[in-house]
C-alpha positions as CSV (number, residue, x, y, z in Angstrom):
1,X,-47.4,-25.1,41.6
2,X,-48.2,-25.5,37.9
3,X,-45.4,-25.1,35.3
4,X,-46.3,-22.3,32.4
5,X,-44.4,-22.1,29.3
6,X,-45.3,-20.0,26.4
7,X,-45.1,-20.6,22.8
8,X,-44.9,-17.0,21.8
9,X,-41.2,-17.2,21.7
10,X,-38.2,-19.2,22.0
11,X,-37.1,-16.3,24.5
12,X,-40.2,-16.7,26.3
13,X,-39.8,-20.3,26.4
14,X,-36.5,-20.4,28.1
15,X,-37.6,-17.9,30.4
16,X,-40.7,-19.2,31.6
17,X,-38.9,-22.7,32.0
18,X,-36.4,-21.3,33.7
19,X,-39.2,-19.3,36.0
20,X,-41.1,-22.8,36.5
21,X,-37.6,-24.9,37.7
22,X,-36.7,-21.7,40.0
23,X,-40.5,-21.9,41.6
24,X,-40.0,-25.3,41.9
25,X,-36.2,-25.2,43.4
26,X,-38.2,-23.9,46.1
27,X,-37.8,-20.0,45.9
28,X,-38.6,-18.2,49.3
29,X,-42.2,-16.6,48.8
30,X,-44.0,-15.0,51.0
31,X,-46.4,-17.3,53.2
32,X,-49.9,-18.3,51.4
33,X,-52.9,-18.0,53.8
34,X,-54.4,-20.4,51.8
35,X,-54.9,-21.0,48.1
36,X,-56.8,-18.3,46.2
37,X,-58.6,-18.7,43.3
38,X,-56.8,-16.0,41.7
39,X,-53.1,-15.8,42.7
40,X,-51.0,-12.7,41.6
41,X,-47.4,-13.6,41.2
42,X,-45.5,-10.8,42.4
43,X,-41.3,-10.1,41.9
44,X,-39.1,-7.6,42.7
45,X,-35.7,-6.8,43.0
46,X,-35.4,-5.2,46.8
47,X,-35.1,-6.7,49.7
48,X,-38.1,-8.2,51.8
49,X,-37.1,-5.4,54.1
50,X,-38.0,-2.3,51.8
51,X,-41.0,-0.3,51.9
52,X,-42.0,-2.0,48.8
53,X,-42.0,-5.4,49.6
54,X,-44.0,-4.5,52.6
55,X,-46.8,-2.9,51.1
56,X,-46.8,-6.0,48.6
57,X,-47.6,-7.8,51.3
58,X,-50.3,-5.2,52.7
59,X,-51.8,-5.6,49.3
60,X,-51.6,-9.2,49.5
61,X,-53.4,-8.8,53.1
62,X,-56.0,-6.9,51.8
63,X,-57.0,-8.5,48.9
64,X,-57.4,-11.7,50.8
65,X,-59.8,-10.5,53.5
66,X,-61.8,-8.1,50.7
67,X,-62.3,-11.4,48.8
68,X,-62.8,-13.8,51.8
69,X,-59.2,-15.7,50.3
70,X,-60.3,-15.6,46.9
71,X,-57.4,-13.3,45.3
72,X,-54.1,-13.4,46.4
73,X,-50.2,-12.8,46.1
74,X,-47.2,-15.0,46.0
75,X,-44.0,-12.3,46.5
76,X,-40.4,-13.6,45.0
77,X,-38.3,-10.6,46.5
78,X,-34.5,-10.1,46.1
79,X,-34.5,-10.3,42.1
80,X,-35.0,-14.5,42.2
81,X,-36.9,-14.2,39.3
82,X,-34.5,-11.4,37.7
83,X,-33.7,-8.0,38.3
84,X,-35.7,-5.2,37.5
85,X,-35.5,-5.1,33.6
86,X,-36.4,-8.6,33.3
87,X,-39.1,-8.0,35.8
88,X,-40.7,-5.3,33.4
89,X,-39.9,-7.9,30.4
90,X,-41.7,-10.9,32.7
91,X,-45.0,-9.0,32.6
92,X,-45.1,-8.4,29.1
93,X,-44.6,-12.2,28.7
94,X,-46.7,-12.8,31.4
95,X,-45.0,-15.0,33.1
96,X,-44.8,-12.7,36.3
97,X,-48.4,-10.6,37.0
98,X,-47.1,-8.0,39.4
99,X,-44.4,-5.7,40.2
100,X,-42.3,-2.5,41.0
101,X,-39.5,-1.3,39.5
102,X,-37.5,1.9,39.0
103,X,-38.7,4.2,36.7
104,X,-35.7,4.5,34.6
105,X,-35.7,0.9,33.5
106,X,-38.8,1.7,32.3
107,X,-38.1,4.2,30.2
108,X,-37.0,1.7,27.7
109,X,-40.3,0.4,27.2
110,X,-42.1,3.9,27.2
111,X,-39.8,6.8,26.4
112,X,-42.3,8.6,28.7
113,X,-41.1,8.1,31.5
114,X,-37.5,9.5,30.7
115,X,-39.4,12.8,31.8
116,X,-38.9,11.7,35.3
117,X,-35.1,11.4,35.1
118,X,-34.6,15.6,34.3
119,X,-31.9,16.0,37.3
120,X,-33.3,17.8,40.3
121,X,-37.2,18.2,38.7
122,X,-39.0,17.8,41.8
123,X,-38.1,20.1,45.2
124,X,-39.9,17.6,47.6
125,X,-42.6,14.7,47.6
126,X,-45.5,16.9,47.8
127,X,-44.3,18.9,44.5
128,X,-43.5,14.8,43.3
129,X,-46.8,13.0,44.4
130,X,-48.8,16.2,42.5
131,X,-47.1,15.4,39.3
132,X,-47.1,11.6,39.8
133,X,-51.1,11.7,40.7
134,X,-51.9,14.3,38.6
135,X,-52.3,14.2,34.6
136,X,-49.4,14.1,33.4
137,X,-48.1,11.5,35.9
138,X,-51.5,9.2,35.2
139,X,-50.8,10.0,30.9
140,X,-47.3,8.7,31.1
141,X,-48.7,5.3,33.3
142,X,-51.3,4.6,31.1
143,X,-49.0,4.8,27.8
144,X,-47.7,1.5,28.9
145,X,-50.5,-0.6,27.9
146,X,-49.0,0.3,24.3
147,X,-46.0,-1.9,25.5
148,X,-48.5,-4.7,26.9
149,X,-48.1,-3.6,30.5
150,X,-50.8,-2.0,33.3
151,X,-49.7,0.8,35.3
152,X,-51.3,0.5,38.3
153,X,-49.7,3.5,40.5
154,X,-46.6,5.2,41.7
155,X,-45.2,4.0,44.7
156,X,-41.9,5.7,46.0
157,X,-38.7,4.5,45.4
158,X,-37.4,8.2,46.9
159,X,-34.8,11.0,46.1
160,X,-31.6,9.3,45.1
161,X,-28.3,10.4,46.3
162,X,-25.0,9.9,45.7
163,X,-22.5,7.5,47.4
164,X,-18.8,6.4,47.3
165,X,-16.6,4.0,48.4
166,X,-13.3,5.6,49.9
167,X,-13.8,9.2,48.9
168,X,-15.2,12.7,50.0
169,X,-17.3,14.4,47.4
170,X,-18.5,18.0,47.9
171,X,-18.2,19.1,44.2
172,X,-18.6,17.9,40.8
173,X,-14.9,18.0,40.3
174,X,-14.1,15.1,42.9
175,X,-16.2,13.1,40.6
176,X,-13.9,13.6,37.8
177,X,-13.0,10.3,36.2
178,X,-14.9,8.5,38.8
179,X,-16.3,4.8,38.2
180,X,-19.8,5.1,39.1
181,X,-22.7,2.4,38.7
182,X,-25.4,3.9,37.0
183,X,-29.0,2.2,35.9
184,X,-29.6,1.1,32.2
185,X,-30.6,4.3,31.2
186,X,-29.1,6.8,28.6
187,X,-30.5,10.0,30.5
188,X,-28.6,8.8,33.8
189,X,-25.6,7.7,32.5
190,X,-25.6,11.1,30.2
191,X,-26.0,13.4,32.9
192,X,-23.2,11.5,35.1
193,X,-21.2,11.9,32.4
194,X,-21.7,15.3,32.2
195,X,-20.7,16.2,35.7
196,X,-17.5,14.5,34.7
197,X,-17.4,10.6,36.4
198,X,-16.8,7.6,34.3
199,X,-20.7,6.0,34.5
200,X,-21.8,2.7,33.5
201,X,-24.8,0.6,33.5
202,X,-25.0,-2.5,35.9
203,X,-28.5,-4.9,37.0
204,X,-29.0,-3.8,40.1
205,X,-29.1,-7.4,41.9
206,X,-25.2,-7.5,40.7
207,X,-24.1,-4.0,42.4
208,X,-23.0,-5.1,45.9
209,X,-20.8,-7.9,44.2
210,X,-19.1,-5.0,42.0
211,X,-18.8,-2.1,44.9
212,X,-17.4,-5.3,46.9
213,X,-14.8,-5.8,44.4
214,X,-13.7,-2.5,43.3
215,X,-15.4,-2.5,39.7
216,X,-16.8,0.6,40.6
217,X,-15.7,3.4,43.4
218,X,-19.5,4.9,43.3
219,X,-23.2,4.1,42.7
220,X,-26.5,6.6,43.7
221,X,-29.9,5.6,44.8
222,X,-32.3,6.4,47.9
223,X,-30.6,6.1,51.4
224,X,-33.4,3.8,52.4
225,X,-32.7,1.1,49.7
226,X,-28.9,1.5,50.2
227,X,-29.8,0.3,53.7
228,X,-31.7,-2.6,52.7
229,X,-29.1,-3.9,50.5
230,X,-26.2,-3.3,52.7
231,X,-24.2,-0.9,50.9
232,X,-23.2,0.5,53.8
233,X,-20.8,-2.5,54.0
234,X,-19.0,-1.9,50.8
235,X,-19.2,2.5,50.7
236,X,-18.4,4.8,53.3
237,X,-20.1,8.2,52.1
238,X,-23.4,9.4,51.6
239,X,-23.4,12.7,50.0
240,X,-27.1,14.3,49.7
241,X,-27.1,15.6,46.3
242,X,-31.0,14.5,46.0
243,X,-30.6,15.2,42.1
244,X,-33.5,13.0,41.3
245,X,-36.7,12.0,42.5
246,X,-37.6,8.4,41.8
247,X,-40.9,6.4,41.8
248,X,-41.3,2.8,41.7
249,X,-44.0,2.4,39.2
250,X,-46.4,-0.6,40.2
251,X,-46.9,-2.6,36.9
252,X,-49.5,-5.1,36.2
253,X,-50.1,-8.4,33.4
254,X,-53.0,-7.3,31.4
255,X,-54.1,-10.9,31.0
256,X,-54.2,-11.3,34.9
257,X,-56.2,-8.5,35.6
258,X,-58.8,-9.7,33.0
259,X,-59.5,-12.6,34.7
260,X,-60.9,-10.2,37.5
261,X,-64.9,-9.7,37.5
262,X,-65.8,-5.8,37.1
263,X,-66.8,-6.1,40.9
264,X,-63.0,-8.1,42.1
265,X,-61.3,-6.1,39.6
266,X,-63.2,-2.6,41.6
267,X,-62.0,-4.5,44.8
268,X,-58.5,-4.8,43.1
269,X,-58.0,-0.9,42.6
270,X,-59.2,0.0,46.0
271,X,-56.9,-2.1,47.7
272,X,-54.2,-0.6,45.8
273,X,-55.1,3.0,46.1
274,X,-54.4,1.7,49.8
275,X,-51.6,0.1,49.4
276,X,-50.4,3.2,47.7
277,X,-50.9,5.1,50.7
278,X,-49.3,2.4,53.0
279,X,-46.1,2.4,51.1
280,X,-45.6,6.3,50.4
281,X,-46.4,6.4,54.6
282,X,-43.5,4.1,54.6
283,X,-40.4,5.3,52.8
284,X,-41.5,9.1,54.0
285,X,-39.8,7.5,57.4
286,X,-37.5,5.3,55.6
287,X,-34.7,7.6,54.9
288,X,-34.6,8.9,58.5
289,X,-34.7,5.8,60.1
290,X,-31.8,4.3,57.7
291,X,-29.5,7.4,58.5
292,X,-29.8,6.9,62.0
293,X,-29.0,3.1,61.4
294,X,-25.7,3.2,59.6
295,X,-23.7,4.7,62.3
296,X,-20.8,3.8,59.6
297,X,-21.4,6.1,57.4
298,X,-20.3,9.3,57.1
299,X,-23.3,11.6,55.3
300,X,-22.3,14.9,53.4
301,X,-24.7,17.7,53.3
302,X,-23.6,20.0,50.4
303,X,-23.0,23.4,50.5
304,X,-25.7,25.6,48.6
305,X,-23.1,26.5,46.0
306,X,-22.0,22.7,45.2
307,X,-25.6,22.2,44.6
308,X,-26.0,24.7,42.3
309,X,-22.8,23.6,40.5
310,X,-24.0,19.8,40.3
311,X,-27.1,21.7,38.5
312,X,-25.9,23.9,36.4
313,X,-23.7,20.7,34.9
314,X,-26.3,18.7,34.4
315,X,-29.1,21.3,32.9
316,X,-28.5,20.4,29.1
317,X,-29.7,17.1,29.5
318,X,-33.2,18.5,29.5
319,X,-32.3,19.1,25.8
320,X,-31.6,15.1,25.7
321,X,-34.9,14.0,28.0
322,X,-37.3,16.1,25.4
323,X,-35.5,14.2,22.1
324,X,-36.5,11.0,24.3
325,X,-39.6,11.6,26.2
326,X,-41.2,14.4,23.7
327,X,-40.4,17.6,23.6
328,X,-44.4,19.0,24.3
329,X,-44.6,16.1,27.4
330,X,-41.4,17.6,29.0
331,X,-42.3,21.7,28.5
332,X,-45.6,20.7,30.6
333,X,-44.0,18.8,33.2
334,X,-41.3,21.7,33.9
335,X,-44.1,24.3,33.9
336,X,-45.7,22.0,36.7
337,X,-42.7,22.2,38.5
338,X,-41.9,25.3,38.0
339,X,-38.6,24.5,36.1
340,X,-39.3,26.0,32.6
């Protein structure tokens, strides 16, 4: 494995150096077939058992027989090479060539995608994957490459929830004054706020440490992903508030994918349009399957009117996503959605 250090930077430096002496520690990747002429080095911060490492390695599969072993993947799972902000941050340096990431994390690096964090936008997938796949979802991906970064397609993160540590929650009051890890994202940590907890922002790949400890009572994201990191060890309730709906955007190195010929670089998209497919397939079942698995945890369904209460606290930080995301960007995604 070659060592790669940049000069743009002394940032980039450290970082790539840092990247080289990890890959050379002898980081856990995912097996090599053999060695391609073109190898894609892919990181994350989930666990090798999500639904997106998996179709990581579907894509990997696929591009391997398509090209008869001449393009590849190498997968760093469980945030080795950083968590997900640094992950966004090592494509733009190029030191990583794939990944996927929450979309909120993103929003820093194209206030686009802030649009996707409106509280309880999308009723279902279908209503999502329509947005996601349709214009608006494809003009929001492809005003990253103004930020140096490809995106490549939505995979599903799914509809987050809520969970807590030691206490029931059926209405926005019994969040009041509640700790609650939140991502690095001012349109998350707003509309906590405004139901009344105590939010703040933590990397993701230090969260099970802090629930552990007591450094916060409460933390949201899919059920499926709560699974695959264990949470269920540190928090106790689940309660389904499925407030927002969020994508794992699949992001790409610009100089990478230019050292694909037009006819590997066609072979390239199609096995992602199928990876795509692989992956939603997956984490459609993942949220079932997780529930039934953590027999430890106690799930709360809400009552129609708590829902509607969560909602109604939350509904000025639409104001807040069109000052970030643009105001004319928003208006069309509501109408979409029916939520103008």
């Amino acid at each position: 494995m070659s060592i790669f250090i940049s000069v743009r930077s002394p940032h980039r430096v450290a970082l790539s150096a840092a990247l080289s002496i990890a890959a050379l520690a002898g980081l856990a990747a995912a097996p090599a077939l053999a060695d391609p002429d073109i190898l894609f080095r892919a990181a994350h911060a989930s666990a090798p058992s999500s639904t997106g490492h998996l179709a990581l390695e579907f894509l990997d599969k696929e591009l391997r027989e398509k090209t008869e072993g001449r393009i590849g993947l190498e997968i760093f799972p469980s945030a080795q090479l950083g968590g997900e902000r640094e992950a966004v941050e090592n494509i733009q340096f190029g030191n990583i060539d794939l990944t996927f990431v929450s979309s909120a994390p993103v929003a820093s690096f194209a206030p686009a995608f802030f649009a996707f964090d409106i509280p309880f936008l999308f009723d279902d997938r279908a209503q999502a994957y329509a947005a996601l796949d349709g214009e608006i979802g494809q003009e929001i991906l492809a005003g990253l490459e103004r930020s140096g970064i490809v995106g490549l397609a939505y995979w599903e993160n799914g509809f987050r929830q809520l969970t807590t540590g030691n206490k029931e929650v059926h209405s926005p009051e019994d969040l009041a004054g509640v700790k609650m890890r939140t991502m690095e994202n001012e349109v998350h940590i707003a509309a906590w706020r405004a139901i009344g907890a105590n939010p703040a922002p933590l990397a993701f790949n230090e969260l099970f440490t802090a629930l552990q400890q007591g450094t916060f009572d409460a933390q949201e994201g899919p059920i499926n992903l709560f699974y695959d990191m264990k949470f269920n060890e540190v928090q106790n309730y689940i309660v389904k508030t499925n407030h927002i709906y969020s994508p794992w955007p699949l992001l790409a190195s610009p100089e990478k994918l230019a050292l694909l010929s037009p006819e590997d670089r066609a072979i390239f998209d199609q096995a992602v349009i199928e990876a795509t497919a692989y992956q939603r397939g997956l984490a459609a079942e993942a949220d079932d399957t997780a529930e039934a698995a953590m027999t430890d945890v106690t799930f709360i369904d809400l009552e129609p009117a708590a829902k509607e209460a969560f909602a109604a606290k939350v509904a000025p930080i639409v104001d807040l996503v069109r000052e970030k995301a643009g105001a004319e960007l928003v208006d069309r995604l509501l109408a979409a959605t029916g939520k103008n």
